[in-house]
N, C-alpha and C positions, 0 to 999 in steps of 0.2 A: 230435475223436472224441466226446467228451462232449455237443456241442453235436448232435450229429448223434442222439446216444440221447436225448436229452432231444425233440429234434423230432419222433423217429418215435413215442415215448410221447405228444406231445401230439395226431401224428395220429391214433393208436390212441383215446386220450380223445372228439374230433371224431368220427369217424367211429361212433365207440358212440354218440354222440350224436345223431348223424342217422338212425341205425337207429332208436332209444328215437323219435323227432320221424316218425321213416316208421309205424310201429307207431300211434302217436296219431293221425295222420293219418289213414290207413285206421279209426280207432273213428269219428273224427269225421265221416268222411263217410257210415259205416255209421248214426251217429242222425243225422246229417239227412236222411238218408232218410225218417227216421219225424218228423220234425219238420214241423205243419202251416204252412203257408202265414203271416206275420203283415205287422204293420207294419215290423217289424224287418228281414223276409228279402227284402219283396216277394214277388210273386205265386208266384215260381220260387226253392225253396230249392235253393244249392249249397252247396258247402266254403265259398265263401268268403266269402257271406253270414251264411251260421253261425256264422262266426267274430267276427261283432260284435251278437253276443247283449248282453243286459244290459246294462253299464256298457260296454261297447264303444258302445253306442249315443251314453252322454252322449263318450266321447272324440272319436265321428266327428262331435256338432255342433261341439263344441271346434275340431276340427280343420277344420270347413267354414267355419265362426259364429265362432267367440274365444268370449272371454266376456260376459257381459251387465255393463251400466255400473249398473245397479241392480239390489237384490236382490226374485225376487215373493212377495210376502205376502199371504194368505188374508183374510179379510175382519175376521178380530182383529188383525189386525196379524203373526200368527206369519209368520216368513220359511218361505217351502216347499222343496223339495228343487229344487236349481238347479247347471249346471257348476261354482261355487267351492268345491265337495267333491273334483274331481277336479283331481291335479295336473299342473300344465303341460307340463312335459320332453316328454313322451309325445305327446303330442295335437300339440304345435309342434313337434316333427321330423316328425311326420309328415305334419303341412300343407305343412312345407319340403320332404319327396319328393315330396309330389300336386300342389306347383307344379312340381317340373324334370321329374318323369316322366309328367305329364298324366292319373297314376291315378287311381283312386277310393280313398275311406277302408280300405273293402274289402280290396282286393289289398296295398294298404302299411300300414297297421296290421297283422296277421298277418306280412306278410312282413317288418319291421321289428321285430317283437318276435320272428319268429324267428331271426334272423342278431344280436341280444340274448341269445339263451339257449345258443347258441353261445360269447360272450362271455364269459358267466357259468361256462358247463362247462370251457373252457377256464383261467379267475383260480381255481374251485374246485380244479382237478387240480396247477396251480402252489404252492395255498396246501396241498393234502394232499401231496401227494407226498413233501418231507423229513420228514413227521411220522411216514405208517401204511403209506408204502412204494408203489411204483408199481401194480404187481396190485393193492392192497386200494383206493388212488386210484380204479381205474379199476371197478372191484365198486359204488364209493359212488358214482361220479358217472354211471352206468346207472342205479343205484335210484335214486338224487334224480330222474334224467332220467323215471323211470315211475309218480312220485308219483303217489295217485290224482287228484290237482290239474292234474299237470304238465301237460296240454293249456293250460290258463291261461298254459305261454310261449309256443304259439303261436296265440294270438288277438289281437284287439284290446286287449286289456289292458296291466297296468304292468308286470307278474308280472317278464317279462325282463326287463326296463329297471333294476327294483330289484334282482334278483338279478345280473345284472351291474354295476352300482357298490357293492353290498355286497361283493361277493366281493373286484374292487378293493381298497374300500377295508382289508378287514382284511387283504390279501396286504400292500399299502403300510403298514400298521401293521407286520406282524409283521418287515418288512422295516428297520422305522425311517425312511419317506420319508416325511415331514413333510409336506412343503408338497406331494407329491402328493395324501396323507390328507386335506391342506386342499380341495384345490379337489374331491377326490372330496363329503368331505361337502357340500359348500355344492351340488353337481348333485343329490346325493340329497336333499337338502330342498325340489327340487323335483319329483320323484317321486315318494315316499313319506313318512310322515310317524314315522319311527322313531328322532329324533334323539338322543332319551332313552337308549334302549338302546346307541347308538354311541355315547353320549358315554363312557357306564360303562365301554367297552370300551375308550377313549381313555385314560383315567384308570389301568387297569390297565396298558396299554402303556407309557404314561411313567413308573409307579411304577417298572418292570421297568426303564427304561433312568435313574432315578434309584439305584437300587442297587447297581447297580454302574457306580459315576461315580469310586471309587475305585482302581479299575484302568481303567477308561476315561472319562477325565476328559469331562465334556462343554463343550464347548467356548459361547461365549456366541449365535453364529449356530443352532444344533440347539436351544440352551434356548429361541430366540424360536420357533425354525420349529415345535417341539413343543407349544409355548404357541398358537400358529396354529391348529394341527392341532384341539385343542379348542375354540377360540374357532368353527372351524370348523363343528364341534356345535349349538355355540349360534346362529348364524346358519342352520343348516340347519330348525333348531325355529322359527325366528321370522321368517323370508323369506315363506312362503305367504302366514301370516295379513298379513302386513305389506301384503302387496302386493294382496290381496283388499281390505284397509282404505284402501288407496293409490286404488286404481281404480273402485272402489264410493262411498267417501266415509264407510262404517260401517267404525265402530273393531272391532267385534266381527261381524265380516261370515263370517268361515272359521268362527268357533265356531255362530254362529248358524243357519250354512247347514249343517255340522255335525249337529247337534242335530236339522233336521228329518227326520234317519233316526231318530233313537232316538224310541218311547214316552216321552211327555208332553213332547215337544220339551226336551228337557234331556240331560245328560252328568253321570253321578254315576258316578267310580270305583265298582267293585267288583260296585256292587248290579246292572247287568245279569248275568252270572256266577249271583249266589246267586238271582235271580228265573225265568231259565230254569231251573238246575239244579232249581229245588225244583220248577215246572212238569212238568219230565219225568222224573223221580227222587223227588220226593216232597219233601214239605215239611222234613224231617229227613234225610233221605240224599242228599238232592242237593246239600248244601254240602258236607257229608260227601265223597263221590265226586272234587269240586270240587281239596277239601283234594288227598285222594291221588293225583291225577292230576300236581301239581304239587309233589308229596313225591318222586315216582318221578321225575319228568325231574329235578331236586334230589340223588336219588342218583346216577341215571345219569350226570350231568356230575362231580360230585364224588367218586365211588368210582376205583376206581382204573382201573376200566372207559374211562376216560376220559385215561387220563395223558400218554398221547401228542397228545394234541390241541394241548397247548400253555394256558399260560396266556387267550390274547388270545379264542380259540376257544369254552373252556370259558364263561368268561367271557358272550360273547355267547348260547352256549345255557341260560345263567339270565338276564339283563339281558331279555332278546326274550320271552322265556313272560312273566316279571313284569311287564312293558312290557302284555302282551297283558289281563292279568289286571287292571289299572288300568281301562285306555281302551278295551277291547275291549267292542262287544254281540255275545258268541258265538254267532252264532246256523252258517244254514248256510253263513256266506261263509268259515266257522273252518280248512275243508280247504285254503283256498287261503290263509290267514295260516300255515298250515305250513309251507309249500314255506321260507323263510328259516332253518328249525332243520336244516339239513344236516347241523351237527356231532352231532345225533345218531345217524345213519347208521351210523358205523364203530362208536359202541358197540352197535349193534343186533346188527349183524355179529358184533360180536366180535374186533375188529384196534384199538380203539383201547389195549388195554390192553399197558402193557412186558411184560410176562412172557408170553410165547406160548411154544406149542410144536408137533410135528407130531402130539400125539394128538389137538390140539381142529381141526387144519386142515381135519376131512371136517365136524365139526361148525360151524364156518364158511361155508362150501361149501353146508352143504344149510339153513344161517338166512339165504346170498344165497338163494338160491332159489326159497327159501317164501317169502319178503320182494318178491322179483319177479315171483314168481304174482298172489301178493293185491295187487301193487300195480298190475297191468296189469288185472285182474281189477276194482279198485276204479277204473279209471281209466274201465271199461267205465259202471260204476254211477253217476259222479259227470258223466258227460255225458252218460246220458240220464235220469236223475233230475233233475238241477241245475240242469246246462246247455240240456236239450233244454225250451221253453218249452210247458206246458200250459195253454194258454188258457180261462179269461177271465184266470187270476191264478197265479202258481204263486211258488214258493221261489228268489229269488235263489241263485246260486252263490259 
């Protein structure tokens, strides 16, 4: 009986899911319509050409080409921007479906990152559900599903691929499956590069199963498989660069390749952040702003707005901002580094907090709502601003 409620809830979840994926669907063929002709779409823009906009492009050489055996370098010597910034996982499943199904990058990138966010809806609705309750589950995993990013799970990008092995892995954390945790990170180190943040979240996980070892002893097989699970961290941080160093013959080949996005080809924590802000905010108030933007997500996790989240949870929605605020150049590609802070969701709502009752449930009710206007509404904005390419030169997404 129970198995049977849990399965029609996780249909319920899917099937929202694919509504929120039909809804992005129809924006996305509504701007390529208005999207000109380039190198990207060919002569004839459809759906599905439009879907390997931008950085879709470097994954479909990836996925046609591999990568290059040497890095190119401008005439000082600087390395220039080349496939060893984007990571493998993604672009090599998808070469492995264009050899059995005879596709193009086209049809199986998109369609491989969407039966991915699927994936991902599905490990998110398992990891809320004992925490904020199956209705408020299914409320947070529609709006995560309408972010104004979310079209980003169904294109050519990573966007699905990392949200489903993050959601994995912190379902396997809160779970205590170790050696699942392990091999989840060590796959996410090679599609995204957020091993810093998972590892903090590790670290909180095992304290929690360190504490109470006095009522439930831990035995010496769980201390090694737990010890794993981090190790797993570490290897997930340093398998890319490793193997970009491995295959190139440059030690510093990921960071170098890296760098040729940033301004003066270099990576300095922090200072992209206070250089935009004070750019478009002012020289004094744009660190300012900076600050309080990351005070508020700071409250929102740690108030009480948040108690149901769970340790492992809250955790990852401070670890992931702070992660961001280091190594991040915030420019416009920042809506689509959102899509990962899902746990802020339910405190948006207003379901992640213990203490509810039925006077705030209309008030819930109408912050889903307004939450899902602006966020289909922003979904509109963020693909044909971002997405949709204005040639000679326009704004990554």
């Amino acid at each position: 009986m129970k198995q049977a409620i849990v399965s029609r809830f996780l249909v319920r979840v899917l099937l929202s899911y694919a509504v929120c994926r039909v809804v992005t669907g129809i924006l996305l063929t509504l701007v390529a319509a208005r999207q000109v002709p380039t190198g990207w779409t060919g002569p004839d823009v459809t759906y599905l050409t439009f879907t390997a906009q931008w950085d879709g492009q470097w994954y479909k050489a990836i996925a046609e080409h591999g990568y290059p055996a040497t890095l190119p370098v401008d005439g000082t010597g600087l390395v220039q921007q080349n496939p060893w910034a984007f990571y493998p996982l993604f672009p090599l499943l998808s070469r492995v479906l264009m050899d059995v199904t005879g596709l193009g990058f086209f049809v199986v990138g998109s369609t491989l990152s969407l039966a991915l966010g699927f994936v991902a809806a599905g490990a998110m609705a398992w990891l809320l559900k004992d925490r904020i309750g199956e209705r408020a589950t299914l409320v947070v995993v529609v709006l995560w599903a309408s972010f104004p990013a979310a079209a980003a799970l169904q294109v050519g990008y990573t966007e699905a691929a990392a949200m489903a092995l993050l959601t994995l892995y912190l379902l396997a954390l809160s779970r205590e499956r170790w050696l699942w945790a392990t091999s989840l990170a060590v796959a996410i180190g090679l599609v995204r590069p957020i091993a810093a943040p998972l590892a903090v979240v590790t670290v909180v996980a095992l304290g929690l199963r360190w504490r109470r070892r006095s009522r439930d002893p831990i035995r010496p097989g769980e201390a090694l498989s737990g010890l794993a699970a981090l190790a797993g961290c570490g290897v997930a941080g340093l398998l890319w660069p490793a193997i970009a160093w491995r295959m190139t013959g440059q030690r510093d080949a990921y960071t170098d390749t890296m760098a040729a996005w940033r301004g003066g080809h270099e990576i300095v924590p922090l200072r992209p952040w206070l250089d935009i802000s004070r750019y478009y905010l002012g020289h004094t108030w744009g660190p300012v702003w900076v600050t309080v933007a990351f005070v508020v997500i700071a409250v929102m996790v740690l108030g009480p707005w948040a108690a149901r989240l769970g340790p492992e949870l809250r955790t990852w929605a401070l670890a992931y901002p702070a992660y961001l605020l280091v190594v991040l150049d915030p420019f416009t590609s920042i809506f689509r580094y959102l899509i990962p802070l899902f746990p802020l969701l339910p405190v948006m709502v207003g379901v992640g907090s213990v203490q509810r009752n039925q006077h705030t449930a209309g008030v819930r009710v109408v912050r889903a709502g307004a939450l899902l206007v602006g966020f289909v509404i922003g979904q509109w904005y963020w693909l044909d601003v971002l997405w949709r390419f204005v040639p000679p030169t326009d704004f990554p997404p």
